[in-house]
C-alpha positions as CSV (number, residue, x, y, z in Angstrom):
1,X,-69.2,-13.3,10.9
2,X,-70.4,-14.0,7.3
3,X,-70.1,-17.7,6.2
4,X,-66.8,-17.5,3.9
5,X,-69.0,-18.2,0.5
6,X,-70.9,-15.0,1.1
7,X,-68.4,-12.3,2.1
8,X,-68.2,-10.2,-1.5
9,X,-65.7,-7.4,-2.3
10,X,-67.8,-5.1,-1.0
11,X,-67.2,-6.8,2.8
12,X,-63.6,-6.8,2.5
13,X,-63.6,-3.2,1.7
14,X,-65.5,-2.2,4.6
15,X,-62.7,-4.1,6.9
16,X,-59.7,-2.6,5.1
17,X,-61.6,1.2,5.8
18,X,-61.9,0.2,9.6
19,X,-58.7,-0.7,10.0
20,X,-57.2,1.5,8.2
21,X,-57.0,4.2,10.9
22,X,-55.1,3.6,14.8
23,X,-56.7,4.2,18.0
24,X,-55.8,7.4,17.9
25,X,-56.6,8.7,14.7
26,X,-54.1,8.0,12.3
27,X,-53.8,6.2,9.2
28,X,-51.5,3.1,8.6
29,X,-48.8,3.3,6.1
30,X,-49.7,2.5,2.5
31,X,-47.2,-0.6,2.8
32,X,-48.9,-1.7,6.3
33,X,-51.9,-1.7,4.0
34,X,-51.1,-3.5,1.2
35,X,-49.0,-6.6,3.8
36,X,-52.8,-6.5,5.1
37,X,-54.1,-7.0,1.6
38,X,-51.4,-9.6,0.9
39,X,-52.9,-11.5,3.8
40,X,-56.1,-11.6,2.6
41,X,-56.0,-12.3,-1.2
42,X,-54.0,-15.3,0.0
43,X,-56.8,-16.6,2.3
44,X,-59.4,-16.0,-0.4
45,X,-57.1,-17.8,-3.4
46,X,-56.8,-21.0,-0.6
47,X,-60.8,-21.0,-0.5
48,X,-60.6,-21.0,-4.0
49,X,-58.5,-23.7,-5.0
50,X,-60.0,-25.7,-2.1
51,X,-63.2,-25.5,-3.3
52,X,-64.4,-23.7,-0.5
53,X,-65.8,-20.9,-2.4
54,X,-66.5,-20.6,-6.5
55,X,-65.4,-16.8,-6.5
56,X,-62.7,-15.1,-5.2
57,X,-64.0,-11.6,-4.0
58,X,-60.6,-10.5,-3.0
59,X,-59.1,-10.2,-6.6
60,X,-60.3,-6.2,-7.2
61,X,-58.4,-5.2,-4.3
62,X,-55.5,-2.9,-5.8
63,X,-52.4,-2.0,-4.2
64,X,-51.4,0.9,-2.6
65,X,-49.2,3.3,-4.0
66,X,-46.0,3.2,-1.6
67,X,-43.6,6.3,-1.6
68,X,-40.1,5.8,-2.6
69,X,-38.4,7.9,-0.3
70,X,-35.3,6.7,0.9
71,X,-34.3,4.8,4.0
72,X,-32.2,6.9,6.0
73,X,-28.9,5.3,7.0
74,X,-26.4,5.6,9.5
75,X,-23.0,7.7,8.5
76,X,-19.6,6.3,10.2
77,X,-19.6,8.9,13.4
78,X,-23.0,7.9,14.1
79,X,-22.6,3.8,13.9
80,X,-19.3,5.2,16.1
81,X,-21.3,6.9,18.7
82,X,-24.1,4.3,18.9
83,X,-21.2,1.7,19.5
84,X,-19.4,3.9,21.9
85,X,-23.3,4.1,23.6
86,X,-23.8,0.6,24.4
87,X,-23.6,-0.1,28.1
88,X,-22.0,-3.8,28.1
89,X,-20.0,-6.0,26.0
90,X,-23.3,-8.1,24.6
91,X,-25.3,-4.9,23.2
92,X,-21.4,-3.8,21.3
93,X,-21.5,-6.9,19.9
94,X,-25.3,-7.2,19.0
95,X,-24.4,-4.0,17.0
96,X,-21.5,-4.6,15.8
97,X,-23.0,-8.2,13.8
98,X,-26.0,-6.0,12.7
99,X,-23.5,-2.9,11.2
100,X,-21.8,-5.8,9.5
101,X,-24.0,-8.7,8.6
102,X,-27.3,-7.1,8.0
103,X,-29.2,-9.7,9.7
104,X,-33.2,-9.4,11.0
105,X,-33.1,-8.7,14.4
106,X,-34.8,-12.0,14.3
107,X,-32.1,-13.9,12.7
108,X,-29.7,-12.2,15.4
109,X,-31.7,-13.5,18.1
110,X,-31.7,-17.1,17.0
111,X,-28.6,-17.7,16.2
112,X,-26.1,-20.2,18.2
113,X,-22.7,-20.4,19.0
114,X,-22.4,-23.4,17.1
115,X,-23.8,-21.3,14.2
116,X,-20.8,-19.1,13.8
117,X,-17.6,-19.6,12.5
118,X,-15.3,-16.7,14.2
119,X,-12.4,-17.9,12.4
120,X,-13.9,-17.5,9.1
121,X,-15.9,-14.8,10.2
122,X,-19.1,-16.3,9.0
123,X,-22.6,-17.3,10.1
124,X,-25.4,-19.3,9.0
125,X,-29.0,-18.0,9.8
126,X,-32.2,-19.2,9.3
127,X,-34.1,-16.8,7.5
128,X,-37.8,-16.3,6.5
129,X,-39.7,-19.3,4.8
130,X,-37.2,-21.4,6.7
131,X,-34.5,-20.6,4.5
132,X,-30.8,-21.2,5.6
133,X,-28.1,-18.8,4.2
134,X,-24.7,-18.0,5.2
135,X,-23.3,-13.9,6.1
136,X,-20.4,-12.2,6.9
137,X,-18.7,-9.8,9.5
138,X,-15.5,-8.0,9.8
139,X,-12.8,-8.1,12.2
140,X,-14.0,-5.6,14.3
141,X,-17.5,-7.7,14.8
142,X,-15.2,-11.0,15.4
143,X,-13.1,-9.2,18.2
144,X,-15.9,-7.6,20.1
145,X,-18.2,-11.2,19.9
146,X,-14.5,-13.1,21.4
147,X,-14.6,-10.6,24.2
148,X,-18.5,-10.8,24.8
149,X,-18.2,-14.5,24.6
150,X,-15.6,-14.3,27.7
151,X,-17.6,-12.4,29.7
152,X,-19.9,-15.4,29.7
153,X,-20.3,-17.9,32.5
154,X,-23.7,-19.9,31.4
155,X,-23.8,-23.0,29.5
156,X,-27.0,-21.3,27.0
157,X,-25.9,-22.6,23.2
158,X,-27.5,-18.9,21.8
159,X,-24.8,-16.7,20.5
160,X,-26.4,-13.6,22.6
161,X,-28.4,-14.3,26.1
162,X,-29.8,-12.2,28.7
163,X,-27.8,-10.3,31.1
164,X,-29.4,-12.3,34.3
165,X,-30.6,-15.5,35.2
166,X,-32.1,-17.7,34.0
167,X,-29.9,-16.8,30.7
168,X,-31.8,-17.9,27.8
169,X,-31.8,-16.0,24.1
170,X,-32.4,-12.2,24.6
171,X,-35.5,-11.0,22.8
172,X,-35.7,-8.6,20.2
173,X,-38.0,-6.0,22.3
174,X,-34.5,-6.7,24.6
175,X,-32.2,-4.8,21.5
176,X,-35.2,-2.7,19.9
177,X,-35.6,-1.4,23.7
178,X,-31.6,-0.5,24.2
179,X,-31.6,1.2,20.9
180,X,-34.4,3.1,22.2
181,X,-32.3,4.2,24.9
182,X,-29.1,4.7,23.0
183,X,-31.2,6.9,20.7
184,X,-31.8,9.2,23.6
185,X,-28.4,9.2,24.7
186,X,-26.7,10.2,21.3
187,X,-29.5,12.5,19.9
188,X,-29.9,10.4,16.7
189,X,-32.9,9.3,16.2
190,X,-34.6,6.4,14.7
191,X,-32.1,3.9,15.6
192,X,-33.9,0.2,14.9
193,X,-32.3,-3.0,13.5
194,X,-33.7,-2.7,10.0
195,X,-32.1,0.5,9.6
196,X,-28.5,-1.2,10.2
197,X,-30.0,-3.8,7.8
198,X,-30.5,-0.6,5.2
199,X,-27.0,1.1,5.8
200,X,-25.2,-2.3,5.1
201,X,-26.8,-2.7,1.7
202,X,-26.4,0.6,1.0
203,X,-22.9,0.8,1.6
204,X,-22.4,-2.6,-0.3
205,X,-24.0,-0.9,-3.5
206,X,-22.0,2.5,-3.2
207,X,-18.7,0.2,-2.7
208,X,-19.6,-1.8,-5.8
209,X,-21.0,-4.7,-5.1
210,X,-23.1,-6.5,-7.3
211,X,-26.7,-5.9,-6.6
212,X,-27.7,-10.1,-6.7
213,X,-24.9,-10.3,-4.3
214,X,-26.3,-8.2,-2.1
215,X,-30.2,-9.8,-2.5
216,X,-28.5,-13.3,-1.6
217,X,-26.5,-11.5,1.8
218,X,-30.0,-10.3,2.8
219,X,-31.8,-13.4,2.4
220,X,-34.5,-11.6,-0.2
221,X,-36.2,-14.2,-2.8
222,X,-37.2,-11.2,-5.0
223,X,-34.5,-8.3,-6.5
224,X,-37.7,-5.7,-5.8
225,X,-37.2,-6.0,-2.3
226,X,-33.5,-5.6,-2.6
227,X,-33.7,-2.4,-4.2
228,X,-36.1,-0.7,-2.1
229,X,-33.3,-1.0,0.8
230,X,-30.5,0.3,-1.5
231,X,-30.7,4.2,-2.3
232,X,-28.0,6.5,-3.9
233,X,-26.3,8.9,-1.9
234,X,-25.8,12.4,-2.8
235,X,-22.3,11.9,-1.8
236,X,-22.2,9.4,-5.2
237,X,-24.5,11.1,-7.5
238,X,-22.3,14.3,-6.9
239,X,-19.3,12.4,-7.8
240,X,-21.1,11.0,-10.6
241,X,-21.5,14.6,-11.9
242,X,-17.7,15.9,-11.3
243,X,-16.9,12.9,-13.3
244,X,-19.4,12.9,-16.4
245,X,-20.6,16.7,-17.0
């Protein structure tokens, strides 16, 4: 509760200790950690450049070092099961544009009929900083959105509404909440949009696909960011080996 111009490093350390551990005893992720540190140097460097302070306390905060493990991704039978999973024509095809598009869950949620192009089997999106950008889906998205979309009797301009009235855009706790529930149906776990968002990237890189292609499908303004949702797979650095040694 310190006027702004007298909170020193030494304050801002003391809140990143406390909350760096959950209710119930755990400690959030280094990358939790640094979004929280993010937050804050921004604050201070406004109260700089406003004037509102002479020196920013916030610039000997240091990163934290994030492991690079790999995202897991989803193989073919398991996208297959989780489709074959889904209880109703909407949730297929809220899958099916995540498998193919890797949209935010966000983005998914937002989006309007008017929005997509079946024909062309595009969609524009609005994407973080209020950034439009256009993505694709396959066939098999376009077919099961055409047979969700005549299932539909409301007059609600979102591409995917609630099940019961009043319809209005289903939320994303909706679809994080049915993958929940398809997870314990199919026995694979961790099923969550930004995994879909992971596998598509993935499978763009292994395929070939240029890796500035894929930054501008994802809607990322920096290539770092890209990367760390593209990984590898043994199944390629195996062939890489019969190949070259």
């Amino acid at each position: 509760r310190l006027p702004v111009d007298q909170i020193t490093t030494k304050h801002i350390r003391a809140y990143l200790l406390q909350i760096s551990t959950k209710p119930n005893g755990t400690h959030l992720a280094a990358a939790t950690m640094n979004q929280r540190k993010s937050i804050i140097r921004s604050f201070f460097a406004w109260l700089t450049e406003e004037e509102y302070i002479s020196k920013d306390p916030s610039l000997k905060l240091h990163q934290e070092k994030v492991s690079c493990k790999p995202e897991p991704i989803f193989n073919d039978i398991q996208t297959e099961q989780i489709r074959a999973a889904c209880k109703c024509d909407r949730d297929r095809a809220i899958i099916s544009f995540l498998v193919s598009s890797g949209v935010r869950v966000t983005e998914c949620v937002e989006l309007k009929k008017s929005d997509v192009d079946l024909e062309q089997r595009e969609a524009v999106v609005l994407g973080k900083g209020g950034k439009f950008r256009t993505v694709y889906f396959d066939a098999r998205t376009e077919f099961e959105i055409r047979r969700y979309l005549e299932t539909r009797t409301d007059d609600d301009p979102h591409l995917f509404v609630t099940r019961r009235k009043p319809f209005k855009e289903v939320d994303p706790s909706t679809i994080r909440a049915t993958m929940i529930k398809i997870s314990k149906a199919t026995g694979i776990e961790k099923i969550h949009p930004h995994r879909f968002r992971h596998t598509m990237a993935t499978n763009l890189v292994e395929h070939g696909c240029n890796i500035t292609d894929v930054q501008q499908m994802l809607g990322h303004t920096k290539l770092d960011t890209t990367l760390r949702y593209t990984h590898t797979s043994k199944r390629k650095v195996k062939a890489a080996h019969e190949k070259y040694a």
